[in-house]
Backbone as JSON Lines, residues from 0, in Angstrom:
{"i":0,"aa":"X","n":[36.83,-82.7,-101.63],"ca":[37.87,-82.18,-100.75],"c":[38.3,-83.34,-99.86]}
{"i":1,"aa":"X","n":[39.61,-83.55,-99.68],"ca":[40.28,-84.53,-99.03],"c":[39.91,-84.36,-97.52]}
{"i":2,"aa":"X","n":[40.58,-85.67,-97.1],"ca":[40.58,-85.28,-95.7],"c":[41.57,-84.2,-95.17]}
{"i":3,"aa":"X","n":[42.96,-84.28,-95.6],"ca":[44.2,-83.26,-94.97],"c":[43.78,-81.86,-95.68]}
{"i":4,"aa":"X","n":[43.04,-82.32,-96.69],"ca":[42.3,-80.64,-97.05],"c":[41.92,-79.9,-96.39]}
{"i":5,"aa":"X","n":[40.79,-80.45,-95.31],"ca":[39.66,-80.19,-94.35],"c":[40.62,-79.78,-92.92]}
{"i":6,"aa":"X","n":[41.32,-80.4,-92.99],"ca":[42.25,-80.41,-91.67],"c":[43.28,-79.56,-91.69]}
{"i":7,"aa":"X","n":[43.81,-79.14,-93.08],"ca":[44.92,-78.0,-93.53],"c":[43.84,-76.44,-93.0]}
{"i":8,"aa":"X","n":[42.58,-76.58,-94.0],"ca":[41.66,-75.37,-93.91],"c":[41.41,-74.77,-92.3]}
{"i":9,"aa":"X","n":[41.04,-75.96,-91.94],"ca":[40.31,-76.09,-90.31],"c":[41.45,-75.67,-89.33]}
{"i":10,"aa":"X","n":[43.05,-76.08,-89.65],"ca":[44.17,-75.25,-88.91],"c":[44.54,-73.96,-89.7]}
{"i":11,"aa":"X","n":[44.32,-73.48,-90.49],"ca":[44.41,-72.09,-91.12],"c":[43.19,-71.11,-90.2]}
{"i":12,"aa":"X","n":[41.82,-72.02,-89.97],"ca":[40.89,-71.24,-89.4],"c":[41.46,-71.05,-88.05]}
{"i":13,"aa":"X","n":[41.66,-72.17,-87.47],"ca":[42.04,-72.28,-85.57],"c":[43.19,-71.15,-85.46]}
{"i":14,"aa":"X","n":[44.42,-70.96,-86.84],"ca":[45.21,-70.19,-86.39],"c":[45.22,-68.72,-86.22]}
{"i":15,"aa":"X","n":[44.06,-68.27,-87.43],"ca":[43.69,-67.04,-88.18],"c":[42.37,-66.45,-86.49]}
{"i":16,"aa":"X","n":[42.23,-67.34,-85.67],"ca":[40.77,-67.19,-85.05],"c":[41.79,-67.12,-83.55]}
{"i":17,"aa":"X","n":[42.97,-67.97,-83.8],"ca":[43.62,-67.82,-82.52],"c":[44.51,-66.39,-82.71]}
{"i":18,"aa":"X","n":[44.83,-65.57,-83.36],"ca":[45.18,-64.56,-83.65],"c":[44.88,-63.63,-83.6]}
{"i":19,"aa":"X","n":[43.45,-63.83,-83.97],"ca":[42.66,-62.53,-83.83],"c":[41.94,-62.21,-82.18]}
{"i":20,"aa":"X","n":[41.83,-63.61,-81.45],"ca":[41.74,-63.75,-80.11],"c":[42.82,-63.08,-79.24]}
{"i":21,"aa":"X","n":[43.99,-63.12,-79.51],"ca":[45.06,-62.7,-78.97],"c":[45.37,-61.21,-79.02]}
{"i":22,"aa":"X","n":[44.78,-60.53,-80.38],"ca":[44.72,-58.82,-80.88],"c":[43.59,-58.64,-79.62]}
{"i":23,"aa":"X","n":[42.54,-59.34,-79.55],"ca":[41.42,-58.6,-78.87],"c":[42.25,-58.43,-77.58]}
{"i":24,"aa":"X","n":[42.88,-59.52,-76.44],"ca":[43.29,-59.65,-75.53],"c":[44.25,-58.46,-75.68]}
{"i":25,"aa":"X","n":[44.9,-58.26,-76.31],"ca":[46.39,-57.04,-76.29],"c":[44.95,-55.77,-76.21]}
{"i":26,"aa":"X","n":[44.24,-55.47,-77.4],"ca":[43.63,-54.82,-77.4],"c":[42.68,-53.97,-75.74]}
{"i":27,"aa":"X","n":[41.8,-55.36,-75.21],"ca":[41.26,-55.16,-73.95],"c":[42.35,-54.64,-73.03]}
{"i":28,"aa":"X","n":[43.28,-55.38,-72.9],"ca":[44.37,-54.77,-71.89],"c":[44.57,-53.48,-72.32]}
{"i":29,"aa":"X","n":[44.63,-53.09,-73.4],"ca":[45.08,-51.6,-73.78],"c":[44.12,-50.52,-73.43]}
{"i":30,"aa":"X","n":[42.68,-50.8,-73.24],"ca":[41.78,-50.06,-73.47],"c":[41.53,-50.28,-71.71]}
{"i":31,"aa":"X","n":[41.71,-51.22,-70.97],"ca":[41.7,-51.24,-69.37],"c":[42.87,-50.42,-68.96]}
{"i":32,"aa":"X","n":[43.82,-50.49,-69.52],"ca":[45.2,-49.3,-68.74],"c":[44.59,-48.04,-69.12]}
{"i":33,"aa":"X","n":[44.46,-47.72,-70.58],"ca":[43.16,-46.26,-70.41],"c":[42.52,-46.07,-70.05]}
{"i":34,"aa":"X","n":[41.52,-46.62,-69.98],"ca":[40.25,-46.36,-68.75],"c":[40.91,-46.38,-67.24]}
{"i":35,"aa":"X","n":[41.88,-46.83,-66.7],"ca":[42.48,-46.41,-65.62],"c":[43.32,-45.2,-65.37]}
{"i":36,"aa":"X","n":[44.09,-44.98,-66.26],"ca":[44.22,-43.67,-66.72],"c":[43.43,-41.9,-66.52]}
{"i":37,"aa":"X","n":[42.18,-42.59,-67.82],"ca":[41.56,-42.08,-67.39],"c":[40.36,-41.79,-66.42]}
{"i":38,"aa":"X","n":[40.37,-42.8,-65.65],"ca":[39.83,-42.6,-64.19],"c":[40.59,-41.25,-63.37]}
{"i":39,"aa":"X","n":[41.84,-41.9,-63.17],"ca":[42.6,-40.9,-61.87],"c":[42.96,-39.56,-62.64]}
{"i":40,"aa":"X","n":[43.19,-39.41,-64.1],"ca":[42.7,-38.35,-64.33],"c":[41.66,-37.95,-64.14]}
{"i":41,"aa":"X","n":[40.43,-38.54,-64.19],"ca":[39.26,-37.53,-63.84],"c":[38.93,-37.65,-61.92]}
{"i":42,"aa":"X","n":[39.29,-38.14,-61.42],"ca":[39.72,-37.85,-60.31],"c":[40.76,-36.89,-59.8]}
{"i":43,"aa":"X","n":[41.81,-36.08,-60.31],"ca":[42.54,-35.1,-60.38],"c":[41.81,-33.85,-61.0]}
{"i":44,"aa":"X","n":[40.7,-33.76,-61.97],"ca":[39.71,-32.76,-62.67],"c":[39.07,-32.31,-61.71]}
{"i":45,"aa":"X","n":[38.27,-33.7,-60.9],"ca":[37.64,-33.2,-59.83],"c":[37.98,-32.43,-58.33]}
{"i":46,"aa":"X","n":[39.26,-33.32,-58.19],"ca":[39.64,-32.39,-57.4],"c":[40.12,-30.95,-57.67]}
{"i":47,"aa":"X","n":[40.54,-30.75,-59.07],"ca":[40.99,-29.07,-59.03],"c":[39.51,-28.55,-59.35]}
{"i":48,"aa":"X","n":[38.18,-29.12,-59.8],"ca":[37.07,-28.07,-59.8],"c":[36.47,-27.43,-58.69]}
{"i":49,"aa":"X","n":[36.4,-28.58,-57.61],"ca":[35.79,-28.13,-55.98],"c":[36.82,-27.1,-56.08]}
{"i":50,"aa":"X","n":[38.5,-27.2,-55.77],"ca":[39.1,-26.3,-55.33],"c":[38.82,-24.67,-56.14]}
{"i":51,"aa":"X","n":[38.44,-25.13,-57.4],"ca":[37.93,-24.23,-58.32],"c":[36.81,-23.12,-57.65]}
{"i":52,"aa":"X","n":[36.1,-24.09,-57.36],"ca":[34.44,-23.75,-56.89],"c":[34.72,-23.22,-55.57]}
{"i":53,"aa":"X","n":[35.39,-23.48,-54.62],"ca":[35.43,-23.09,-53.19],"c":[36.34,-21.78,-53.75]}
{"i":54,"aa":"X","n":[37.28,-21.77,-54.39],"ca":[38.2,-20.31,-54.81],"c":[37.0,-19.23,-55.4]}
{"i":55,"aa":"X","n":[36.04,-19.9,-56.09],"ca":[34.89,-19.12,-56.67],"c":[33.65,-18.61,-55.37]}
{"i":56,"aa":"X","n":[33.68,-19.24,-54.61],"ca":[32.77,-18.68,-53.37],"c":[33.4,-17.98,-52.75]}
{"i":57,"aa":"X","n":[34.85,-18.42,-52.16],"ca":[35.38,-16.98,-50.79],"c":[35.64,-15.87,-52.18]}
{"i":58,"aa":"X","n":[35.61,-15.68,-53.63],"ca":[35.96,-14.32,-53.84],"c":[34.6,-13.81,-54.02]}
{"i":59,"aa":"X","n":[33.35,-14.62,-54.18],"ca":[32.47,-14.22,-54.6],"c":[31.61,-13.32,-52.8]}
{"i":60,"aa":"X","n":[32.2,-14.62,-51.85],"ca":[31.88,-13.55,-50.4],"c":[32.68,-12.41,-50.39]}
{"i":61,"aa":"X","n":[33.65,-12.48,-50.49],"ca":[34.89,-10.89,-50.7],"c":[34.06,-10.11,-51.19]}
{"i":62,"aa":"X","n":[33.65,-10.05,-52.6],"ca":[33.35,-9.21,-53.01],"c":[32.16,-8.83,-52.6]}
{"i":63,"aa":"X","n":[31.06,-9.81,-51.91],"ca":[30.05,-9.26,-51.43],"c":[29.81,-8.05,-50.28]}
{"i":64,"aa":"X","n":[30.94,-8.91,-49.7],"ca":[31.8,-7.81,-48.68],"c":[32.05,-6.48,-48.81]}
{"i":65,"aa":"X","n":[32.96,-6.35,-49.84],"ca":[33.48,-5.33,-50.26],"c":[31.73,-4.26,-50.57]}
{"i":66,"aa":"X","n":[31.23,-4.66,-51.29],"ca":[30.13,-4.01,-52.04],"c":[29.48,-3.66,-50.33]}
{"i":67,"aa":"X","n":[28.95,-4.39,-49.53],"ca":[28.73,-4.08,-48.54],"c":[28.86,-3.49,-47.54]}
{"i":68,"aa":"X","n":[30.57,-3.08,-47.62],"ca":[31.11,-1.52,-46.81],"c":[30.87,-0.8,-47.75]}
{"i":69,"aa":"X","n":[30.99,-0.89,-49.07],"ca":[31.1,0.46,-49.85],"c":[29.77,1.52,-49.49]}
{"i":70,"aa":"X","n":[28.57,0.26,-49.64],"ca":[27.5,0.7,-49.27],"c":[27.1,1.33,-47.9]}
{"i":71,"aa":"X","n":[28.03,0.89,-46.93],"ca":[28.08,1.53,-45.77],"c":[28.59,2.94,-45.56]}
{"i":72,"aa":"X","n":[29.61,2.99,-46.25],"ca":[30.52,4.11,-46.29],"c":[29.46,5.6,-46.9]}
{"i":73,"aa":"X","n":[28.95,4.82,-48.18],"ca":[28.31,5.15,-49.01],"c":[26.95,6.37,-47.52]}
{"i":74,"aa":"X","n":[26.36,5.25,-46.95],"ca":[25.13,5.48,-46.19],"c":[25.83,6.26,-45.26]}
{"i":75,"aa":"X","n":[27.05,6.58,-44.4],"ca":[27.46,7.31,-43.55],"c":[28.04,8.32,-44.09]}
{"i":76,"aa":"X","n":[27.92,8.73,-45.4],"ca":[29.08,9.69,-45.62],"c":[27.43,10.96,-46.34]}
């Protein structure tokens, strides 16, 4: 194998290796805007579950409530 052989091959490798360097880079950037993405989406999840969870306690006191006059009513009547 010649010398411009070695040197043809060896820039086919540098170009084929600089290419595929450049997919990863597009790639990483692509997969960092999703993961940011999905960050503040799951920061928006969280906030509607508390609100979830606090909507799930005052009905769950309501209703304790409720059961608790009934039972009153219940005992005076």
């Amino acid at each position: 194998m010649s010398g411009n052989e070695k040197q043809g091959i060896q820039e086919q490798d540098l170009k084929a290796l600089e290419i595929r360097v450049e997919e990863l880079i597009r790639a990483c950037a692509h997969l960092k805007d999703e993961n940011k993405t999905l960050r503040a989406r799951e920061q928006v999840l969280l906030g509607e579950r508390d609100k979830l969870a606090k909507k799930n306690d005052e009905a769950k006191y309501r209703v304790e409530d409720m059961i608790d006059r009934l039972k009153r009513l219940e005992d005076e009547a």
